[in-house]
N, C-alpha and C positions, 0 to 999 in steps of 0.2 A: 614222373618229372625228374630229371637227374639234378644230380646235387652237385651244387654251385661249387669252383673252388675257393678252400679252405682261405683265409684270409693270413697275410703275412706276418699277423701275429700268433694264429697258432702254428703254423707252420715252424715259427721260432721255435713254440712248447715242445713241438712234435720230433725236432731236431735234438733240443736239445734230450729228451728223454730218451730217443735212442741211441745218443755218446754214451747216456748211464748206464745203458742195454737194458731198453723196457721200447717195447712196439705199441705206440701209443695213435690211435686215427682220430679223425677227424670227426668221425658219430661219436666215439667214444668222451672225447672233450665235449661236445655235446649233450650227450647223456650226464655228466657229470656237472655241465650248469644248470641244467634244467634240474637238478636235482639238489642245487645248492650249494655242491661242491670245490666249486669252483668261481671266484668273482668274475663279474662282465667285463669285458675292457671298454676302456673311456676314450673316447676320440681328443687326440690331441692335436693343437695345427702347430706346423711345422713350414711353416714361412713360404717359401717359391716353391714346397715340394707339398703344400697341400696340407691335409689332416693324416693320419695313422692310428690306428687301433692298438692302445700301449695298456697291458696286464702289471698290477702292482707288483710291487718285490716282491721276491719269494714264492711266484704263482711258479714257476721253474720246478723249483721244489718240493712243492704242494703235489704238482702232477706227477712226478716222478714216484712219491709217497701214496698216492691213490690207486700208481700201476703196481706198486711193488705190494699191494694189501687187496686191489682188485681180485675179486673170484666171483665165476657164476652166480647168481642169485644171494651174492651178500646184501645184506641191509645196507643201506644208508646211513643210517646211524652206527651202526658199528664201522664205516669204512669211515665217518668221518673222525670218529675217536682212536682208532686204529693211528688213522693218518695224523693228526694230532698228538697222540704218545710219541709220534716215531719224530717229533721236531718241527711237524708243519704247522704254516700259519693257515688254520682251515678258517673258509666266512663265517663269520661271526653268528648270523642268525640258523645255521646249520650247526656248527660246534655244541650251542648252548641248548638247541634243542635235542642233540644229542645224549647232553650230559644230564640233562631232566629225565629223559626215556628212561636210560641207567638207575639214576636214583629214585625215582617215584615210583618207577614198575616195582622196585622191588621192595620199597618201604611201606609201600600202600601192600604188599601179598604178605610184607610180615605183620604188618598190623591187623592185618585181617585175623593171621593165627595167631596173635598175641589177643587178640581181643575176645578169641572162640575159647582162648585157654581160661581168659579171665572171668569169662561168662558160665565156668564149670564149677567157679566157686561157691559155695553154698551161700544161700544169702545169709548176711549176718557178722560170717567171716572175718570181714573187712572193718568192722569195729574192735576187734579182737585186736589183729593182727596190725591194723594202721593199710591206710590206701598205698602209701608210698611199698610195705612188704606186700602188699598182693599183687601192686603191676610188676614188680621183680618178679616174685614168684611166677607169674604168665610168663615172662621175657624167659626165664631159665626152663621152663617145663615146654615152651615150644623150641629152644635149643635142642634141649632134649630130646624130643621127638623129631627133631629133620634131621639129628645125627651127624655123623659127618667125623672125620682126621681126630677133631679138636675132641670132642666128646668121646672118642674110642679110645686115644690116648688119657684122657682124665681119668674114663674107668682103670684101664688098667693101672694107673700110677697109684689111685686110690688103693687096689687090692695090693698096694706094699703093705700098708698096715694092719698089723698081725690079727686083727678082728675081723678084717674084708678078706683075708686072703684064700679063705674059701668059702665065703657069702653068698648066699643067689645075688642074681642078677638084679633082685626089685630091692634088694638093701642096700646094694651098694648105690644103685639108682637114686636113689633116695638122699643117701649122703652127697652125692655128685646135684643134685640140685641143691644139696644147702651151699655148696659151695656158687654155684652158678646167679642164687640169689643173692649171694652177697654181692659179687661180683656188678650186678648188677642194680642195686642200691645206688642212692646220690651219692652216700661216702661208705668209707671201706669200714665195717663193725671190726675193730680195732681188738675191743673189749671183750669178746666172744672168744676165750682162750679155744672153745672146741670147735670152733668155725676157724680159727685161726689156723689149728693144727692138720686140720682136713682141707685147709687153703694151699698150706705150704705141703703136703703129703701128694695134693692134685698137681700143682706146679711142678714136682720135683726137681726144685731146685740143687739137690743133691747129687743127681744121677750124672754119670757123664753121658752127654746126647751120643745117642745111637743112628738116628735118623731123623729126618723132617719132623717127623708128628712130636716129639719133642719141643721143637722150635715153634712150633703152630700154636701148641697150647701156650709159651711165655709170649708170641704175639698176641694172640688173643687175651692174654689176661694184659700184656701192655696198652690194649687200644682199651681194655675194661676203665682200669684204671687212672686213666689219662683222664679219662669225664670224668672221676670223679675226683680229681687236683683241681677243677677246673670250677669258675663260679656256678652255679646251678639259675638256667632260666627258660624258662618256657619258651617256645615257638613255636610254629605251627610250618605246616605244608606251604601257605599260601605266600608266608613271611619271606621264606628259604627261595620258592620263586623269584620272589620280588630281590632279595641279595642276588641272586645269580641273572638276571636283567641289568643289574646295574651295575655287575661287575666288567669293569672294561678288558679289552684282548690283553693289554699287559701284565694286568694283575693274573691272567688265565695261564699269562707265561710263564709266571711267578710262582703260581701254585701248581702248575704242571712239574717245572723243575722240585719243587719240595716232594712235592708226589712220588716224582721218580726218585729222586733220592733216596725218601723212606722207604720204598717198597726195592730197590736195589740190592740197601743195606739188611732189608728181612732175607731176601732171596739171597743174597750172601752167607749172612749165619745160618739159614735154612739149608744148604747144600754143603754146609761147614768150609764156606770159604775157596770151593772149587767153583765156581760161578759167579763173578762180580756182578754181574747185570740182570735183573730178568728178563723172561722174553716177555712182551707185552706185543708179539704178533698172533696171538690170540685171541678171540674178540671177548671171548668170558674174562681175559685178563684185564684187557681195556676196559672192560664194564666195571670192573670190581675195581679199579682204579679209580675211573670216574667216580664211582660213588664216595670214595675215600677223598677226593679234592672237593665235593659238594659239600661232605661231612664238615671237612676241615674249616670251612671256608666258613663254615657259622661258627665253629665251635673253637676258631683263632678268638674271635672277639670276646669268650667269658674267661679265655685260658690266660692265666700271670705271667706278665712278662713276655719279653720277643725272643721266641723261641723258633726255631722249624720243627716242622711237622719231624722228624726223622729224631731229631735232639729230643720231640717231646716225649717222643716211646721209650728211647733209650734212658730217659730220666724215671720214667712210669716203670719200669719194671725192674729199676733199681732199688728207687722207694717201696717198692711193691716187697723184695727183697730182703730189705731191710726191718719192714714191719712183721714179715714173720719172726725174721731171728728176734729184733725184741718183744713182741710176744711169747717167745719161744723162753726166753729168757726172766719175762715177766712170772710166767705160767711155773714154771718151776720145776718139781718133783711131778706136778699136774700135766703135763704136755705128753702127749702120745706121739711118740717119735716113730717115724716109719720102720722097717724091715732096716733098713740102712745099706743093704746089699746093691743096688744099684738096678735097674731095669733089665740088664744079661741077666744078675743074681735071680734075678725072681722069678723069670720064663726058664732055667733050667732046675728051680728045686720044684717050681708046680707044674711042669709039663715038657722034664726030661733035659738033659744036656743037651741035645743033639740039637735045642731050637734055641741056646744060650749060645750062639756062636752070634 
């Protein structure tokens, strides 16, 4: 059966996407509503000249941002968060199920290994210790085990200090989860001078940044620390659903822009200021975004005061900052100061000059 012609509305879409230089057809628009991509257009009349098929604002744009992220066999979901980071107004019931995919896949696989790690605990433990330090300790010991930038740079900053700097590997381990459980606690153990000293030793806030993984680890202890400035309250899976249902497209715009902003300004100091932008045309970056505006979007409501997402990091690992040196200051003659030499210092006296460049 041959295929009818295109109707003089997409024919608009299709003109205009190839002024922006994107080859866009007529399957292809179709492919992309049938997939939710894209809204239907609504017949509108138009007095002596009849009805016409008219696409809401910004569907222009939309399409142009679909072809410019379209690739063989991408998801759906990631083409509509793609297209979404990049400025478009994607449909509504496509976006949001997009931004659930992102957050829930992955919250539901950590939970699983937070819950296998907590499950390892002896019974008993947990009267000991208090429930609130064993689900920490699960939270930091499955950190620990997926590894990763954040956790390779913590080791290494730990073995500045002159008792790790030639430690195996399961001691220092060990102190890097104390750090991690703190971390991960409703508020920061303040009063712990040797959690404190092994905080600020992982952080090295001393060091002058060499590369990324520097920046990774004060991001991550920034998004640590933010929840715990923040009120403490329970929620559930089903609750954070039901927020993101009822969050209208503007508020979506809202915290799209915060989003980007805060994640701009990470990849900024992250590249020491030779990249103002990230790129978020990766669809693992889009995810990790989305999951950071689902985050935010519960956790605006227990946080003080109006802030943006981007102001709240930069505030969190000021304060974060700050309570080391007054710990550091509290602690006294008691505080175990790092090497002091800086991260070059320490890769050339424990494994040679030639790798301190």
């Amino acid at each position: 059966m041959p295929r009818s012609e295109p109707s003089k509305a997409d024919q608009g879409l299709m003109q205009h996407a190839r002024a922006q230089g994107y080859a866009v057809s007529a399957s292809q628009l179709e492919r992309w509503r049938r997939r939710g991509l894209l809204p239907q257009p609504t017949r509108v009349y138009r007095g002596w000249h009849g009805t016409a098929s008219v696409y809401p604002d910004g569907t222009s744009d939309l399409v142009c941002a679909l072809a410019r992220h379209s690739t063989p066999g991408r998801r759906s979901d990631d083409l509509a968060l793609l297209a979404f980071f990049d400025g478009a107004d994607v449909p509504e019931t496509a976006l949001k199920l997009a931004i659930a995919c992102a957050y829930f896949n992955g919250r539901v696989r950590h939970e699983n290994a937070v819950a296998q790690a907590a499950a390892r605990v002896p019974a008993g433990w947990e009267s000991v210790l208090g429930k609130e330090y064993e689900a920490a300790e699960a939270e930091a010991r499955t950190e620990l085990a997926t590894g990763g930038r954040v956790v390779r740079q913590m080791r290494s900053n730990l073995r500045r200090l002159p008792d790790l700097a030639g430690a195996p590997l399961r001691e220092v381990d060990e102190r890097l989860i104390g750090v991690l459980v703190g971390l991960n606690m409703l508020r920061l153990p303040e009063d712990d001078h040797e959690f404190m000293a092994d905080l600020s030793a992982a952080l090295a806030f001393d060091c002058t940044p060499y590369d990324q993984d520097v920046f990774a680890v004060w991001e991550y202890a920034a998004i640590s620390h933010s929840s715990q400035m923040g009120r403490y309250k329970e929620t559930s899976s089903e609750e954070r659903f039901e927020l993101l249902l009822g969050t209208s497209q503007e508020e979506l715009r809202d915290l799209r822009k915060e989003v980007r902003t805060a994640v701009d300004q990470m990849w900024h100091r992250a590249t020491l200021g030779l990249e103002p932008e990230a790129d978020l045309s990766r669809p693992w970056m889009a995810r990790h975004s989305a999951a950071m505006l689902m985050e935010w979007m519960s956790a605006r409501q227990v946080q003080p005061g109006k802030v943006s997402l981007a102001d709240r990091y930069f505030l969190s690992l000021g304060l974060l900052k700050l309570r080391c040196l007054a710990a550091e200051r509290s602690a006294g003659g008691a505080w175990q100061h790092p090497v002091g030499e800086g991260r070059s210092g320490f890769i050339a006296r424990t494994t040679g000059s030639q790798h301190g460049a």
